[in-house]
Jmol script that loads the backbone (N, CA, C; Angstrom):
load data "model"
ATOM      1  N   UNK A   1      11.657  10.469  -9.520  1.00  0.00           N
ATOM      2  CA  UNK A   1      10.409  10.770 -10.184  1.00  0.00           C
ATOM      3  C   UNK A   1       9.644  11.799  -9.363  1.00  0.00           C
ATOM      4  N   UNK A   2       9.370  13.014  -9.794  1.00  0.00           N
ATOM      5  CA  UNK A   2       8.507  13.866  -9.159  1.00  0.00           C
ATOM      6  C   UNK A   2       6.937  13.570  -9.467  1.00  0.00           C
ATOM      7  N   UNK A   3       6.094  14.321  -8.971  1.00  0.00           N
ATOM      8  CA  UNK A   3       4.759  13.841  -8.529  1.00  0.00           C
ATOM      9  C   UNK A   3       3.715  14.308  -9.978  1.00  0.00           C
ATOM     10  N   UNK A   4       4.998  15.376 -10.128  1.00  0.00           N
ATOM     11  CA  UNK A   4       4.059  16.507 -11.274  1.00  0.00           C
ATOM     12  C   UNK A   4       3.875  15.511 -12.837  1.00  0.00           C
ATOM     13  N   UNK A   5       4.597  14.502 -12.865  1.00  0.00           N
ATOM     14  CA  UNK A   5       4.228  13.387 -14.378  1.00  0.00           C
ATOM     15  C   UNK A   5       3.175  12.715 -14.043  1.00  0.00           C
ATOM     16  N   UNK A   6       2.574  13.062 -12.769  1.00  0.00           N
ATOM     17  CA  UNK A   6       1.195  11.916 -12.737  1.00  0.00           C
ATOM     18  C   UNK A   6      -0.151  13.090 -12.888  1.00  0.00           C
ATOM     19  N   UNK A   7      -1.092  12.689 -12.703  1.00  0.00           N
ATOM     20  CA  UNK A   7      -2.276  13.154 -12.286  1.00  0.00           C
ATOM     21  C   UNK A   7      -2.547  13.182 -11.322  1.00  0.00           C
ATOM     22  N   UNK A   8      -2.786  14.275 -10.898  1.00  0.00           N
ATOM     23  CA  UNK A   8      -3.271  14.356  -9.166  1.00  0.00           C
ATOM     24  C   UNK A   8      -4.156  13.779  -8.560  1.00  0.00           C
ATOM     25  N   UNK A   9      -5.374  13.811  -8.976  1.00  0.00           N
ATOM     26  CA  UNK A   9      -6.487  12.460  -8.907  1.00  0.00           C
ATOM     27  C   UNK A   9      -6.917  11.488  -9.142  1.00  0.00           C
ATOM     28  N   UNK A  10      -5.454  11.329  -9.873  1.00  0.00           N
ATOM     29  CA  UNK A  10      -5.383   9.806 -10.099  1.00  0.00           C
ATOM     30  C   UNK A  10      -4.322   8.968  -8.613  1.00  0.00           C
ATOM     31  N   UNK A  11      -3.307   9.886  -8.506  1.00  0.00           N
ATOM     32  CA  UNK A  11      -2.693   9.274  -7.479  1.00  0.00           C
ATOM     33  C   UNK A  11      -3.526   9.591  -6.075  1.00  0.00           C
ATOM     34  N   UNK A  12      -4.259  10.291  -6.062  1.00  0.00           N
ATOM     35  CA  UNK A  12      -5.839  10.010  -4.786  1.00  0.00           C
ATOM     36  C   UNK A  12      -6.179   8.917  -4.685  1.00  0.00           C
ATOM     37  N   UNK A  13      -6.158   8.614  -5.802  1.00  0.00           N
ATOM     38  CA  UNK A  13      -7.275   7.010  -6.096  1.00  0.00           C
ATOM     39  C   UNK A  13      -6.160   6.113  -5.706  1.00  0.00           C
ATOM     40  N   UNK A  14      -5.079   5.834  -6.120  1.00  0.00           N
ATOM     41  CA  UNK A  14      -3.695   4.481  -6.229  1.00  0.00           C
ATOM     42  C   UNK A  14      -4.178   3.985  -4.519  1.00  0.00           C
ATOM     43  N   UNK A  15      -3.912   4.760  -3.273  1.00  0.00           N
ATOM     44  CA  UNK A  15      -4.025   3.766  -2.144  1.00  0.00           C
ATOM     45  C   UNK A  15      -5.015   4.049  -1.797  1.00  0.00           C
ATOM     46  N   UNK A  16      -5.274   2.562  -1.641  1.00  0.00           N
ATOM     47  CA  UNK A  16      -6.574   1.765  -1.148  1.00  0.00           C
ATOM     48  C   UNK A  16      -6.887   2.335   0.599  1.00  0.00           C
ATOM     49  N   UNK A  17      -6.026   1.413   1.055  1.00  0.00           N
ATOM     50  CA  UNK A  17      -6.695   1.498   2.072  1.00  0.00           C
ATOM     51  C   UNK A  17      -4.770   0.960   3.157  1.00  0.00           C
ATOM     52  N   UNK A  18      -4.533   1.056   4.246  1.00  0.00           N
ATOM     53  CA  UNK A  18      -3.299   1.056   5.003  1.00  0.00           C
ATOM     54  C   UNK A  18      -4.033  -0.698   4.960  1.00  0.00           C
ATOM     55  N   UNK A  19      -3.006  -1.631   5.237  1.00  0.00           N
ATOM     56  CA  UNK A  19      -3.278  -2.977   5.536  1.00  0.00           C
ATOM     57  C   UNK A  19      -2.679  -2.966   6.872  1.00  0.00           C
ATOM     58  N   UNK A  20      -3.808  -3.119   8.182  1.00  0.00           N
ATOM     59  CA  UNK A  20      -2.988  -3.277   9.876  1.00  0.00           C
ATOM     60  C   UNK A  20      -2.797  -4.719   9.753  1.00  0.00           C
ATOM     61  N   UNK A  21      -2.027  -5.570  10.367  1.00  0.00           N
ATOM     62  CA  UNK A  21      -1.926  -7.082  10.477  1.00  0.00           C
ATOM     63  C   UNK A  21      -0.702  -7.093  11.400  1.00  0.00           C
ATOM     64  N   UNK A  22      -0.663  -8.325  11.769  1.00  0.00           N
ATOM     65  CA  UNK A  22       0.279  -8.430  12.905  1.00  0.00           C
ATOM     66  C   UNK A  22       1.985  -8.303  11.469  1.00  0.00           C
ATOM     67  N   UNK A  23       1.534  -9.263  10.220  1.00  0.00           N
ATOM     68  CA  UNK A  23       2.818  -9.459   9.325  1.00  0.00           C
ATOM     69  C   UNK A  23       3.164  -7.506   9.414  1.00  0.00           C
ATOM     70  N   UNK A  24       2.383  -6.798   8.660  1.00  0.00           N
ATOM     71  CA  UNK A  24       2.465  -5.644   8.194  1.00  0.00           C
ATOM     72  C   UNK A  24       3.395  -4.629   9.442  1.00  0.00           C
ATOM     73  N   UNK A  25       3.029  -5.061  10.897  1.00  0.00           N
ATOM     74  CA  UNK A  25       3.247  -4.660  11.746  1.00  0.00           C
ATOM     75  C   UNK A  25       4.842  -4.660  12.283  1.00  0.00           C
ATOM     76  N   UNK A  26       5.550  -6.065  11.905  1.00  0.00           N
ATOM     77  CA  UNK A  26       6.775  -6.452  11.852  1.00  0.00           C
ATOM     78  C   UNK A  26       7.284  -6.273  11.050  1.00  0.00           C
ATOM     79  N   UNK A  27       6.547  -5.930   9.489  1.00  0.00           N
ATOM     80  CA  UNK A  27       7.508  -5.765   8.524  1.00  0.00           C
ATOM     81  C   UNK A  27       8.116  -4.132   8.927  1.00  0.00           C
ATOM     82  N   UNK A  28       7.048  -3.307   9.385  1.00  0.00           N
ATOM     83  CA  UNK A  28       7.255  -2.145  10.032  1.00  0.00           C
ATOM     84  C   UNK A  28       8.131  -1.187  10.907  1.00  0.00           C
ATOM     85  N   UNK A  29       8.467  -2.133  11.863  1.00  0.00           N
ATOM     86  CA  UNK A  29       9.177  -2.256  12.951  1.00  0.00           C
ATOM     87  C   UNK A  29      10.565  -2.734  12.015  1.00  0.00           C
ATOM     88  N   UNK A  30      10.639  -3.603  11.051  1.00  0.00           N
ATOM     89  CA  UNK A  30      12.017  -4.327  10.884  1.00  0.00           C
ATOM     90  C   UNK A  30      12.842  -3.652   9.805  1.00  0.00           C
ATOM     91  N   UNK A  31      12.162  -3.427   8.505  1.00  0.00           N
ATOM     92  CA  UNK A  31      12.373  -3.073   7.305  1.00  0.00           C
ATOM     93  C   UNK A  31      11.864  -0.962   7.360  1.00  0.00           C
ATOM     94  N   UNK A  32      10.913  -0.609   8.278  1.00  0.00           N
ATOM     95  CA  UNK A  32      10.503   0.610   7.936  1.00  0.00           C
ATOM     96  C   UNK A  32       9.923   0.843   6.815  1.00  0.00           C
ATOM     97  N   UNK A  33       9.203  -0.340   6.679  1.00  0.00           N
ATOM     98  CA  UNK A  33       8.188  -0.199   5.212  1.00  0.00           C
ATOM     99  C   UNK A  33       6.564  -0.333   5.575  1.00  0.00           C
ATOM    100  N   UNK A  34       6.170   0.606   4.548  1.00  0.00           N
ATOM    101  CA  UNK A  34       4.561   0.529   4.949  1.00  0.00           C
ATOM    102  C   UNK A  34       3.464  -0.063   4.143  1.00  0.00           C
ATOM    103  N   UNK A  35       2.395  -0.994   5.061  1.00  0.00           N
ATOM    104  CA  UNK A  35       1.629  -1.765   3.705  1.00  0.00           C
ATOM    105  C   UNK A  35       0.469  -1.319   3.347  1.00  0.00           C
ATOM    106  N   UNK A  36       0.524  -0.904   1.950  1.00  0.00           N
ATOM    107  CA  UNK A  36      -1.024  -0.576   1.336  1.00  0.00           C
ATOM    108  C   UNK A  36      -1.494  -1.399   0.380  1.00  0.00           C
ATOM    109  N   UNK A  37      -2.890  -1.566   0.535  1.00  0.00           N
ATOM    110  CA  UNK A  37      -3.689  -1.949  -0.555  1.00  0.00           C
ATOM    111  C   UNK A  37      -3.866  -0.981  -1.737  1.00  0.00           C
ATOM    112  N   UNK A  38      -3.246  -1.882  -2.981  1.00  0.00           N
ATOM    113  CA  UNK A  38      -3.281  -0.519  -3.964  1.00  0.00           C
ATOM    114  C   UNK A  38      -4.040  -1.258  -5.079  1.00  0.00           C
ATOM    115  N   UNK A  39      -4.627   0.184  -6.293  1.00  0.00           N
ATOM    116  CA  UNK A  39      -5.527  -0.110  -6.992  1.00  0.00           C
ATOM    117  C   UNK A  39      -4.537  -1.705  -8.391  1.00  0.00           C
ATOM    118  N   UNK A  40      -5.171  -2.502  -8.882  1.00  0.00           N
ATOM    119  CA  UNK A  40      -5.259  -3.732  -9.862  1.00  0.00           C
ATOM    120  C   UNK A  40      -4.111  -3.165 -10.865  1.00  0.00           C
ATOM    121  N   UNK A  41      -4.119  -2.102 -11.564  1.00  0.00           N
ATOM    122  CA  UNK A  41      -3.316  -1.271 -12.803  1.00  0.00           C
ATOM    123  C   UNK A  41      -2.924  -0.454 -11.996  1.00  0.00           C
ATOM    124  N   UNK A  42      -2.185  -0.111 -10.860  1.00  0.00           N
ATOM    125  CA  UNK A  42      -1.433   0.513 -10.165  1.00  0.00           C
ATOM    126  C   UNK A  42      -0.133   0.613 -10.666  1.00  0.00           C
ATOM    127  N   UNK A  43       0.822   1.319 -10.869  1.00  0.00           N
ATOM    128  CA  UNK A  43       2.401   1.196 -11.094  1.00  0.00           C
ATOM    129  C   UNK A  43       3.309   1.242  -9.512  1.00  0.00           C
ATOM    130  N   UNK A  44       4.556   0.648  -9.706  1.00  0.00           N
ATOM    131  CA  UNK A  44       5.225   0.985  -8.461  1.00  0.00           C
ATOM    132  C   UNK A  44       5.796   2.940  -8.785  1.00  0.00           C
ATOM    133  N   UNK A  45       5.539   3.108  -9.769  1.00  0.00           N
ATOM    134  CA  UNK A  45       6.228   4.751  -9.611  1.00  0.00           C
ATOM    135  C   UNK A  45       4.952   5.702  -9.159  1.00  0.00           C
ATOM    136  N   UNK A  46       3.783   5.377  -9.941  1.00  0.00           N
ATOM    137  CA  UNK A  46       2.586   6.010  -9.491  1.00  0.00           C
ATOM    138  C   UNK A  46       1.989   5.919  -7.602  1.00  0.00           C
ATOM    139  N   UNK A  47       2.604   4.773  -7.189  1.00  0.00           N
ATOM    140  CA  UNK A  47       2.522   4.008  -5.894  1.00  0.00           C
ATOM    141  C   UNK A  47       3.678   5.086  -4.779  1.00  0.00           C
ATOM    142  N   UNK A  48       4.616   5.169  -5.256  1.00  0.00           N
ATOM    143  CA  UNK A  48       5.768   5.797  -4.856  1.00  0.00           C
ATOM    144  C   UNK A  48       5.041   7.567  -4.988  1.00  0.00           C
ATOM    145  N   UNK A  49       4.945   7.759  -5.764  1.00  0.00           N
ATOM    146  CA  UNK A  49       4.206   9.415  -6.365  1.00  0.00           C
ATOM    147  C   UNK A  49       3.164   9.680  -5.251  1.00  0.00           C
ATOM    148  N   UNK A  50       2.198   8.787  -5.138  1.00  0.00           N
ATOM    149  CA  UNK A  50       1.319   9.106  -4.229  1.00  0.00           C
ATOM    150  C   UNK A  50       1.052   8.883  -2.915  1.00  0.00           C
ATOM    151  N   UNK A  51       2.037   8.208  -2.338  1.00  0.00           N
ATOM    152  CA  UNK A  51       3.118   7.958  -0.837  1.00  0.00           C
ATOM    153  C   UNK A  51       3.875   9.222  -0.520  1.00  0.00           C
ATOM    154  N   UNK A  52       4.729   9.824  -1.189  1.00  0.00           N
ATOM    155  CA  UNK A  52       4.896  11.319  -1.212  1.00  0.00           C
ATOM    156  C   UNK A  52       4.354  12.499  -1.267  1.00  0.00           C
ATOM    157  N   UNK A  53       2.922  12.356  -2.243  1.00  0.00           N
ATOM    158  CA  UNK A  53       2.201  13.064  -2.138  1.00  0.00           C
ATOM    159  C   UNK A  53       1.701  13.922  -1.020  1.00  0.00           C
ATOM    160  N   UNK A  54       0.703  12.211  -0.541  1.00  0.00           N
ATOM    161  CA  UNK A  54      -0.345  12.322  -0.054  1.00  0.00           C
ATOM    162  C   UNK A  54       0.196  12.430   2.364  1.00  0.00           C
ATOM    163  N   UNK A  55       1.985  12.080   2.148  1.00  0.00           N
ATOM    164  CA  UNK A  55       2.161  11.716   3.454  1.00  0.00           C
ATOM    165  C   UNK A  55       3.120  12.759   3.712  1.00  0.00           C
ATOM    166  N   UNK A  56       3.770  13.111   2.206  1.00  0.00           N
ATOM    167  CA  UNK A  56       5.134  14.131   2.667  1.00  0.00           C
ATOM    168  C   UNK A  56       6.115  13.270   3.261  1.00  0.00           C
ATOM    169  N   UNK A  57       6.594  12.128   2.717  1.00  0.00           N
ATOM    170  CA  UNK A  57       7.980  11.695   3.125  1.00  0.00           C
ATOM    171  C   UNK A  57       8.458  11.458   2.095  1.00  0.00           C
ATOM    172  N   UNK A  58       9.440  10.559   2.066  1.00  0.00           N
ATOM    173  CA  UNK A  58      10.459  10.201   0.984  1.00  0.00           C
ATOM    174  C   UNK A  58      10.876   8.881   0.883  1.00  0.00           C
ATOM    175  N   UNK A  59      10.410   7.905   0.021  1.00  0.00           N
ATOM    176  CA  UNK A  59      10.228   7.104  -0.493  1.00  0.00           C
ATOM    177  C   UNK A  59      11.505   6.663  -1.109  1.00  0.00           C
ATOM    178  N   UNK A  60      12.029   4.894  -0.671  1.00  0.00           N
ATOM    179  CA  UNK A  60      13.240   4.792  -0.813  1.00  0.00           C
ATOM    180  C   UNK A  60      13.022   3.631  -1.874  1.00  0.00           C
ATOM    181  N   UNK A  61      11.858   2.644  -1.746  1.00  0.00           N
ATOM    182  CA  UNK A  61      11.913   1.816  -2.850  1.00  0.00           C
ATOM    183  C   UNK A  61      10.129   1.204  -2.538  1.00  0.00           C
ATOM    184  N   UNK A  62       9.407   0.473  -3.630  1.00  0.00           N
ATOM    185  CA  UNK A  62       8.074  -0.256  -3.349  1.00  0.00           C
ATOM    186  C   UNK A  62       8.512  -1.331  -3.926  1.00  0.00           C
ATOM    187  N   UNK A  63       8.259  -2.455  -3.260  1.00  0.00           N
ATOM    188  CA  UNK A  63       7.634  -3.723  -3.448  1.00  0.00           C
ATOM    189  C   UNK A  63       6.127  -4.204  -4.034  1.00  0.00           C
ATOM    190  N   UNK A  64       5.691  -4.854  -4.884  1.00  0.00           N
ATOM    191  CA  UNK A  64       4.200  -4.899  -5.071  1.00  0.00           C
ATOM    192  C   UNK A  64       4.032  -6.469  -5.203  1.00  0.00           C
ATOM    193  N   UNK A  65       2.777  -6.956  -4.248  1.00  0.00           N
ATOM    194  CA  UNK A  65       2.580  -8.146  -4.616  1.00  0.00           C
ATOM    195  C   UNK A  65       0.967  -8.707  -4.880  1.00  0.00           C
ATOM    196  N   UNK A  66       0.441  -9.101  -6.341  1.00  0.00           N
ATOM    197  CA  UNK A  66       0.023  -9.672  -5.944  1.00  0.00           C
ATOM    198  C   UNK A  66      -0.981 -10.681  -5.444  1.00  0.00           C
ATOM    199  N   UNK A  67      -2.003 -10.568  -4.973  1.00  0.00           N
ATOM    200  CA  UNK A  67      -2.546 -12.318  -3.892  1.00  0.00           C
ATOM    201  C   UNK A  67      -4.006 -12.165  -4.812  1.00  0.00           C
ATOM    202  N   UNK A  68      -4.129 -13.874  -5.016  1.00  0.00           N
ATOM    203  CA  UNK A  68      -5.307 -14.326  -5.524  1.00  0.00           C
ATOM    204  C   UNK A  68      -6.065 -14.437  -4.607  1.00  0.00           C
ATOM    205  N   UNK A  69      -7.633 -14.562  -5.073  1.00  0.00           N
ATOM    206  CA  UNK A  69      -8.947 -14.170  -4.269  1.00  0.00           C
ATOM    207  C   UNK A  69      -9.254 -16.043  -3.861  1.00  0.00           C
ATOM    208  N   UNK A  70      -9.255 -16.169  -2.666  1.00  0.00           N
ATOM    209  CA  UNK A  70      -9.872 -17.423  -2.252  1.00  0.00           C
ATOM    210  C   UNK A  70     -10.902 -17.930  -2.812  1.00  0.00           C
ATOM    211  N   UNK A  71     -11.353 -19.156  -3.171  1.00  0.00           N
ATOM    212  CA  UNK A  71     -12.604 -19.538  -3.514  1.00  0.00           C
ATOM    213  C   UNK A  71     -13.350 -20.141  -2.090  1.00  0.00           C
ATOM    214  N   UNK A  72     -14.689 -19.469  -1.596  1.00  0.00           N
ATOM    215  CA  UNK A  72     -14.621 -20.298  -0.446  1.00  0.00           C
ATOM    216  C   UNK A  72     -16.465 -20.497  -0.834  1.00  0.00           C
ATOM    217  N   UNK A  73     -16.955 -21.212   0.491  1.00  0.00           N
ATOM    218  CA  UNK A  73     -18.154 -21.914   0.005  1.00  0.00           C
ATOM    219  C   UNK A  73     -19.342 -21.212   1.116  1.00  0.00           C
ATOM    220  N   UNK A  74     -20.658 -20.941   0.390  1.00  0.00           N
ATOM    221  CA  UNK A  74     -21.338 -20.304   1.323  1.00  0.00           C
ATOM    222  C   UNK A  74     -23.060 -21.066   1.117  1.00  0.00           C
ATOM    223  N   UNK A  75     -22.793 -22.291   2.206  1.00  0.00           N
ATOM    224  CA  UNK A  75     -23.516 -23.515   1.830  1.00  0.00           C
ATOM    225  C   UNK A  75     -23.187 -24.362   1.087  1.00  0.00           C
ATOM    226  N   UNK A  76     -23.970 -24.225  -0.181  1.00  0.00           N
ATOM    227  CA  UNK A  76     -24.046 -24.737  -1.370  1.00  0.00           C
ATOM    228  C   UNK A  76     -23.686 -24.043  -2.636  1.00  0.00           C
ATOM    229  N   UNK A  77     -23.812 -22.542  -2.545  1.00  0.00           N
ATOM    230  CA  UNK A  77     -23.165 -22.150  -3.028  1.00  0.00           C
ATOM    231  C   UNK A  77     -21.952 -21.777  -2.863  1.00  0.00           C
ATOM    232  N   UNK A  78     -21.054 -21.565  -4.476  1.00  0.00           N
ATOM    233  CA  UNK A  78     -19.628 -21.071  -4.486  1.00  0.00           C
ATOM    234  C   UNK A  78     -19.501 -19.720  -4.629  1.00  0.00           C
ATOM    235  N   UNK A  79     -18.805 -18.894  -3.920  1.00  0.00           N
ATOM    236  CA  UNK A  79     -18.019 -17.762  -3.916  1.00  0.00           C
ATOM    237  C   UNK A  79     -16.446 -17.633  -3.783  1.00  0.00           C
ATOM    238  N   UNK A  80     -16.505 -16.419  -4.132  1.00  0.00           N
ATOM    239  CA  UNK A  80     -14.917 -15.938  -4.801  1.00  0.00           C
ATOM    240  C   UNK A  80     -14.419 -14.938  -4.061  1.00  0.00           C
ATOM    241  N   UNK A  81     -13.527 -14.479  -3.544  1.00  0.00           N
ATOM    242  CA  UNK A  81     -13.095 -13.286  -2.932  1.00  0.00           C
ATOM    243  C   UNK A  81     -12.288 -12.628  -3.954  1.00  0.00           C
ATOM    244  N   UNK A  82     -12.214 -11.045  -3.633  1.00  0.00           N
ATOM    245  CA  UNK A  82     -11.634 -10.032  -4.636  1.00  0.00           C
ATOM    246  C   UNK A  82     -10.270 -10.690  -4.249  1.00  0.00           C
ATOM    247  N   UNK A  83      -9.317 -10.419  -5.794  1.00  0.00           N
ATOM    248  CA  UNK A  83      -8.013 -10.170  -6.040  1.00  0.00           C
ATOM    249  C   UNK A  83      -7.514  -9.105  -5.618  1.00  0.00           C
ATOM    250  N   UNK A  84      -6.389  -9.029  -4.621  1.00  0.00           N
ATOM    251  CA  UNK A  84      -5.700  -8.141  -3.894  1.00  0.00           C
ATOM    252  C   UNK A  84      -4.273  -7.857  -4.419  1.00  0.00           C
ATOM    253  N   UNK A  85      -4.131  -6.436  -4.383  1.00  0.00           N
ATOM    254  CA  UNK A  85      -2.891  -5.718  -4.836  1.00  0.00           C
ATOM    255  C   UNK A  85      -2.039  -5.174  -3.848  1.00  0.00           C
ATOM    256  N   UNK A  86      -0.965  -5.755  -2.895  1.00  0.00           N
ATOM    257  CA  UNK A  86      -0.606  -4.859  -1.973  1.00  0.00           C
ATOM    258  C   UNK A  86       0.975  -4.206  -2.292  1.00  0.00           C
ATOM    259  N   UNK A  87       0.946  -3.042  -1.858  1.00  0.00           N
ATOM    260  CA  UNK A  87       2.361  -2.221  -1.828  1.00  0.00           C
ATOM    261  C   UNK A  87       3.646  -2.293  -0.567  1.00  0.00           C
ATOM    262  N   UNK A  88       4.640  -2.324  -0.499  1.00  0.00           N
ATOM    263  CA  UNK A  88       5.292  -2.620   0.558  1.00  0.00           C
ATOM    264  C   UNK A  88       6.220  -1.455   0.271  1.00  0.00           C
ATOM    265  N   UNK A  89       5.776   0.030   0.936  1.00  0.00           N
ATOM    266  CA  UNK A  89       6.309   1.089   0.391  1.00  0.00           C
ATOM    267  C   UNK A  89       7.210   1.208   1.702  1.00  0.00           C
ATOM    268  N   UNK A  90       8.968   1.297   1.050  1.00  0.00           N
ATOM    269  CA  UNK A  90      10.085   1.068   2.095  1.00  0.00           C
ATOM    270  C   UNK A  90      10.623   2.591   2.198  1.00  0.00           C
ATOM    271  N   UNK A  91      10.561   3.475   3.636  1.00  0.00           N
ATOM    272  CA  UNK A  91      10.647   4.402   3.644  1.00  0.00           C
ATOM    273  C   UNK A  91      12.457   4.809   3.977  1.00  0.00           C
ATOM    274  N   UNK A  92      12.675   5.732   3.296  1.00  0.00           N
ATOM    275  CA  UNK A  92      14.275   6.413   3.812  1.00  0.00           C
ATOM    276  C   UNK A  92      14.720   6.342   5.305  1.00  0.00           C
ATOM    277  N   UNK A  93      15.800   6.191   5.828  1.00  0.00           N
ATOM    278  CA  UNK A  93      16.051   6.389   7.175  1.00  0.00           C
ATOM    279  C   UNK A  93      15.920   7.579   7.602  1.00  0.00           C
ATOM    280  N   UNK A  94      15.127   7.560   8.990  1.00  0.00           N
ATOM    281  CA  UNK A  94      14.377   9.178   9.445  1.00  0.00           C
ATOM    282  C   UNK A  94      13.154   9.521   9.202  1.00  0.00           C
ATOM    283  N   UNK A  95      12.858   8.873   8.384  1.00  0.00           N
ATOM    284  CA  UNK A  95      11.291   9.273   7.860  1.00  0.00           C
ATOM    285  C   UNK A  95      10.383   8.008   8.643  1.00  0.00           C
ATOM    286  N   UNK A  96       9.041   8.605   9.111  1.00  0.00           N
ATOM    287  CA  UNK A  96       8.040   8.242   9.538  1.00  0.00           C
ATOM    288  C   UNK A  96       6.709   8.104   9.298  1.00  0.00           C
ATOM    289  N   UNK A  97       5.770   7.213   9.387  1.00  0.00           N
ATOM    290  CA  UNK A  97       4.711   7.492   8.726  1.00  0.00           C
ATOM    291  C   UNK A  97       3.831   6.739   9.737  1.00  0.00           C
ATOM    292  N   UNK A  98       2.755   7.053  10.470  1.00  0.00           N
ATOM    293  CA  UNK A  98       2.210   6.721  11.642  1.00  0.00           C
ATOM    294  C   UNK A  98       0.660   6.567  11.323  1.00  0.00           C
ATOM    295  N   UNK A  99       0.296   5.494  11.093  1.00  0.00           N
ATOM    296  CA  UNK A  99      -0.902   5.073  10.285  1.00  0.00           C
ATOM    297  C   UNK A  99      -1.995   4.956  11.309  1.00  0.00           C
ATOM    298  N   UNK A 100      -0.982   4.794  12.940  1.00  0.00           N
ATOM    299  CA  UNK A 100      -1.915   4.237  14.008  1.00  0.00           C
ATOM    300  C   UNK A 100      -3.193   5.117  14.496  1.00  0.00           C
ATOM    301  N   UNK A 101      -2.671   6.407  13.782  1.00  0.00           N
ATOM    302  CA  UNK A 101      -3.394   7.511  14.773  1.00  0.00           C
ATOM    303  C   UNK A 101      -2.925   8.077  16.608  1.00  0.00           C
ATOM    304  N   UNK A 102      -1.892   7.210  16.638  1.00  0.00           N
ATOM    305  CA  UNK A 102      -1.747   7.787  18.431  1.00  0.00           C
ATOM    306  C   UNK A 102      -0.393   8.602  18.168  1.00  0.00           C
ATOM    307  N   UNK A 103      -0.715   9.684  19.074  1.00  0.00           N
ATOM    308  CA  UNK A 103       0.508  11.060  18.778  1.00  0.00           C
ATOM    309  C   UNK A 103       1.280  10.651  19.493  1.00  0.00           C
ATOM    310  N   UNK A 104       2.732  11.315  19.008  1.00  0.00           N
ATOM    311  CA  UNK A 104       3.949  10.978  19.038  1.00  0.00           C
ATOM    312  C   UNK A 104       4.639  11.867  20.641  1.00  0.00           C
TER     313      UNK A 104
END
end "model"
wireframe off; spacefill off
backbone 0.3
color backbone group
């Protein structure tokens, strides 16, 4: 799938935000896959489109999962946490993608 069947500012918008975590960190190291928070109506091809885009590598497969919003309690009152969409974008062998910020 090339990039040019999407919208360009739309695949701006698809990742959220990099997810750091110790899981994300090992999946990293083990699999060479990277985790993003991606938008609710996200696709895995639009997800894939804008991983290439936006990083210039090459994209071997995405995973998407996903996670319901906790209900937790604040006092007496009840609250809800947002519903989360994450991507588990698995990169080609050779390819790199360095989210940490520290040069290579």
């Amino acid at each position: 799938m090339s990039t040019s069947k999407f919208d360009e500012g739309r695949l701006m918008q698809v990742l959220v935000a990099p997810v750091v975590s110790e899981k994300a960190t090992m999946i990293a190291e083990k699999s060479n896959a990277v985790t993003f928070k991606v938008l609710q109506d996200a696709t895995k091809f639009e997800i894939k489109a804008a991983v290439e885009l936006m990083f210039k590598v090459s994209v071997k497969g995405v995973s998407v999962v996903n996670i319901k919003g906790k209900t937790k309690r604040f006092g007496k009152s009840i609250g809800r946490r947002n519903n989360v969409r994450k991507a588990y974008v698995t990169l080609m062998p050779g390819q790199e993608l360095n989210l940490g910020g520290e040069a290579a």
